[in-house]
N, C-alpha and C positions, 0 to 999 in steps of 0.2 A: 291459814296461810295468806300472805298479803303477796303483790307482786308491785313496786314500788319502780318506776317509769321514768329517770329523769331525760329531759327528748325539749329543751330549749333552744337549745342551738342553732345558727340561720344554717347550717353547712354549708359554708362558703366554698366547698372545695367541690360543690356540685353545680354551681352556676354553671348556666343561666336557670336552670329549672327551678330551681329553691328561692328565687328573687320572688316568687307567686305562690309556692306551698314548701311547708317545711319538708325537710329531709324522710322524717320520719311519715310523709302521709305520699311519698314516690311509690308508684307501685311495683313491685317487681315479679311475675309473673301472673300480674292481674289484681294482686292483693299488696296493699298500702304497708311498705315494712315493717311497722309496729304494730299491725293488725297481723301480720303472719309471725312475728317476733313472740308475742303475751299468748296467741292461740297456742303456738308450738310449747311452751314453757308450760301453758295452764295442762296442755295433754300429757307430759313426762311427766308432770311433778305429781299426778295421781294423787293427787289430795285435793280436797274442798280449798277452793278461792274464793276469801271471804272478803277482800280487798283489791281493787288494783287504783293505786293512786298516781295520776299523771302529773308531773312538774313540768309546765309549759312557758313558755317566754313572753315577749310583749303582746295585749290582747289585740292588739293593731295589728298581728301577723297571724298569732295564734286566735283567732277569731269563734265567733259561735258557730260555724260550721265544723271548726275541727275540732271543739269542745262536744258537741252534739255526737260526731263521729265515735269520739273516743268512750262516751257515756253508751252508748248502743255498743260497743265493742266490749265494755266489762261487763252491762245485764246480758250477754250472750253468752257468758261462760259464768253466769250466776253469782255475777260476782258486785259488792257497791261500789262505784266509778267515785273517785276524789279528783279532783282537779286544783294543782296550787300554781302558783307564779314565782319565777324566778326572773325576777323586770332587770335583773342588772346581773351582767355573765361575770361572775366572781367565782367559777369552776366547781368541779365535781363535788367536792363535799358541801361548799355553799348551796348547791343544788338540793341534796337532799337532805339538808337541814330546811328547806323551802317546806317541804313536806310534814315538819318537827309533829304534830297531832296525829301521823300516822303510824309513825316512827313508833309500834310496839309490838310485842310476838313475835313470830318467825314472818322472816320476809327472805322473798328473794329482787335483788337489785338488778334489773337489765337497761345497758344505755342501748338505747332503737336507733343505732347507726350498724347494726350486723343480724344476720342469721343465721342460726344454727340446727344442726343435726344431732341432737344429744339421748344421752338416757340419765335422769334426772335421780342416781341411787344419792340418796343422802345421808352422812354420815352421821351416825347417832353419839359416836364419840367425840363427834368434833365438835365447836363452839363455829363454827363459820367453814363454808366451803366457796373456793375460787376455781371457777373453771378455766380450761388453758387449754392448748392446742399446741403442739411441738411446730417448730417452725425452723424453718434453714437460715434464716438469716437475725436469730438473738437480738442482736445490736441496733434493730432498727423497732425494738419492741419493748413495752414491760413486761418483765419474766418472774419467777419466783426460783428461791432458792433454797432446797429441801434436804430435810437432815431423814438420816436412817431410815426413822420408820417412818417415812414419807411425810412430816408436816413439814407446812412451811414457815420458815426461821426469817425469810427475809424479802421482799420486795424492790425490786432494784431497774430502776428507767433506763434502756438505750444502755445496756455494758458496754463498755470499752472493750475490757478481757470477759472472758466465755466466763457465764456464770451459770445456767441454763438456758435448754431450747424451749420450755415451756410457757410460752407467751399468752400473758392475763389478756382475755378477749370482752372484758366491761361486762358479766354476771356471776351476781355473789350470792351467798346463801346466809342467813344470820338467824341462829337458834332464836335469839331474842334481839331484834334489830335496836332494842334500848340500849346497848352496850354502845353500839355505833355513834348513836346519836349521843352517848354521854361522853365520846372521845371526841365528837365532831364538832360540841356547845365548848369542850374545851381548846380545840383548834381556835375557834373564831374568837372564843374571848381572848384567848391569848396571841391572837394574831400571827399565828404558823403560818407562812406563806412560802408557795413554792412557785417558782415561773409565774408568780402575780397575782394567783390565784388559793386560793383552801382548795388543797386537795383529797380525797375520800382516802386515799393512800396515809396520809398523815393520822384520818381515827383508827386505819386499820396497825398500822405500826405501835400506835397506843396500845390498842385493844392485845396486841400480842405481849407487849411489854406486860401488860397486867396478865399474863397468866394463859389467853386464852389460845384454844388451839384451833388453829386453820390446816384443812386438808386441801387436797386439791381433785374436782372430777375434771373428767378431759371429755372432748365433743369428735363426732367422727367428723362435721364440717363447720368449718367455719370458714360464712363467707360474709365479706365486708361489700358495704354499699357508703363509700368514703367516695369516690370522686366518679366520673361517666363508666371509663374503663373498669372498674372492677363492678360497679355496677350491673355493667353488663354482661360479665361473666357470672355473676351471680343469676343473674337474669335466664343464663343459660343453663347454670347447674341447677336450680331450682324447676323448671321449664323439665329439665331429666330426669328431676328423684319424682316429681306430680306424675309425669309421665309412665314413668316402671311402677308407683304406685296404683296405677291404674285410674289416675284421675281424669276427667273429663274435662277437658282444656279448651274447647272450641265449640262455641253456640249452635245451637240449631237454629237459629236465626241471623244466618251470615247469607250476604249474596255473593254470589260465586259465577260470574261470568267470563266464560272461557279465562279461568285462575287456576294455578297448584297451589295446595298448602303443600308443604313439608313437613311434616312432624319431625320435631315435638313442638309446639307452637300453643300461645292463648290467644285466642282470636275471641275479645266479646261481641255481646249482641249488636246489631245494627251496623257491621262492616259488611262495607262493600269491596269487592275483589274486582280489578274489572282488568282479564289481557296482564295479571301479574303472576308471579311466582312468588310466595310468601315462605319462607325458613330454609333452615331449620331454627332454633332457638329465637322465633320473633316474636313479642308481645306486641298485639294493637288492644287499644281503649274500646271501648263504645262508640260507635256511630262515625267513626274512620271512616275516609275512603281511601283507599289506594289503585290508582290506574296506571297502567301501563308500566309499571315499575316489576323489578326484581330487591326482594328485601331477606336480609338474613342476618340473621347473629344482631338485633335490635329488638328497640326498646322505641314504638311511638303512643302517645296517649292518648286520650278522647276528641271525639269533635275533629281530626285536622285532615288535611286535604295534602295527599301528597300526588303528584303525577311524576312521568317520565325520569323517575329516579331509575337508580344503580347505589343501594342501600348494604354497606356494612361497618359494625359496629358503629352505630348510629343511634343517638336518641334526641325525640325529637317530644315537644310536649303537649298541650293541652291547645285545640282551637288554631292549630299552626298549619301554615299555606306552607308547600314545599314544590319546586318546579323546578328542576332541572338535574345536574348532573357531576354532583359533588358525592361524594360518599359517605367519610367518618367524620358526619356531622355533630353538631349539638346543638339543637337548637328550642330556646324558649318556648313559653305559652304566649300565644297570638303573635305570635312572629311570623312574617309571610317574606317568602324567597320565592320570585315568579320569575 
């Protein structure tokens, strides 16, 4: 089994923090989202990972520390790290035709802008599986549209009219990920273009016209790290399931003068507490400090200095000064407010 990565993207809808590290390397309860994203997947999916190939963007952003990151993240799950480029954002299928040399055998496709909660049963009947999540609001998603005996017949963006509540959350399953890529070689030669871009939607529409069949599994959470706010609810829900799991969330190597934690909370090595109250659901980095401040329901990262705060839903990032008495912030890496 391969697990096939595409994570190019600058995610502009998360600035300021993504101006300095991509979307996919934020961490959200301590752990980098496409590091907890391919861990969670390689656990479910209960089979050997022989593959995980990364499709990353300009090497001016996506640099060799995040290349080194991601090579240590697949020999960890025993698996050989690929690394390809996608230097020009020409969308989802463009993206994993980037990858075309790995494109063979069973793969499973996940884009590292979400996290899930799933159980990975995979259908033996099916040629492809789409996982989906029911949602209250259709119309502002891609959903699938399923006949009798539950495959899917049709893929359809943002309905107008109710067509299902099943909304495609970006991971797929391909008995033989070659069918894709041979709907995908024909997208691009033929110049299928949807909103400006080659869509992955367009090899899948192919792939069904020829015959084959998609099912669909459903996930008990799906949660999106699309902009600060959901972010940070993710931040929180995740913070709860480590939590009830009985994870160990908070270093034995924290200073703690006259401070409460809260729980549920990750607090790494090297923070100092000094005259705060930290949570509930609050992530700090490494080697934080935070003084005189009350913080909750946040997200600050490593290295930064905050005092005299009144901190909710807040994230704040990497080496940042913070003084004073604003709340639902957002603020950069090496960003200082004094």
């Amino acid at each position: 089994m391969k697990i096939i990565v595409p994570m190019a993207g600058r995610g502009s809808r998360l600035r300021p923090h993504t101006l300095t590290i991509p979307k996919p390397l934020i961490p959200v309860a301590g752990t980098p989202i496409v590091h907890r994203l391919v861990a969670d997947i390689a656990r479910v999916l209960d089979q050997d990972i022989d593959e995980i190939a990364f499709i990353l963007g300009d090497p001016a952003f996506f640099g060799d520390e995040v290349v080194e990151s991601l090579q240590q993240l697949a020999k960890s799950l025993g698996a050989k790290p690929s690394i390809y480029r996608q230097l020009v954002p020409k969308g989802t299928g463009h993206a994993i035709m980037c990858a075309e040399p790995s494109l063979s055998g069973p793969a499973v496709v996940a884009y590292a802008d979400t996290l899930i909660r799933a159980n990975f049963d995979l259908d033996d009947d099916a040629d492809s599986v789409i996982w989906t999540k029911r949602v209250d609001n259709p119309s502002a998603y891609g959903v699938v549209n399923l006949n009798d005996r539950g495959e899917i017949t049709e893929l359809v963006e943002k309905p107008e009219t109710f067509v299902s509540d099943q909304a495609v959350i970006g991971i797929y399953y391909f008995k033989e990920i070659g069918d894709l890529k041979k709907e995908l070689q024909f997208v691009l030669d033929n110049e299928i273009i949807n909103e400006g871009e080659y869509q992955i939607n367009d090899g899948i529409k192919r792939m069904m016209k020829a015959g084959k069949i998609f099912t669909t599994g459903t996930v008990d959470e799906w949660m999106d790290c699309g902009n600060k706010e959901v972010t940070i609810k993710t931040n929180a829900k995740m913070l709860g399931i480590l939590a009830e799991n009985g994870n160990t969330l908070i270093s034995e190597l924290v200073t703690l003068e006259n401070s409460e934690i809260i729980e549920p909370c990750y607090i790494a090595e090297g923070v100092i507490l000094k005259n705060s109250k930290v949570g509930p659901y609050v992530s700090v980095g490494k080697g934080t400090i935070i003084e005189g401040s009350t913080v909750k329901n946040s997200i600050i990262q490593s290295h930064s200095v905050i005092k005299n705060a009144t901190l909710d839903q807040a994230m704040i990032g990497n080496y940042a000064t913070f003084d004073g008495k604003f709340t639902r912030v957002s603020i950069g890496d090496f960003s200082e407010l004094k």
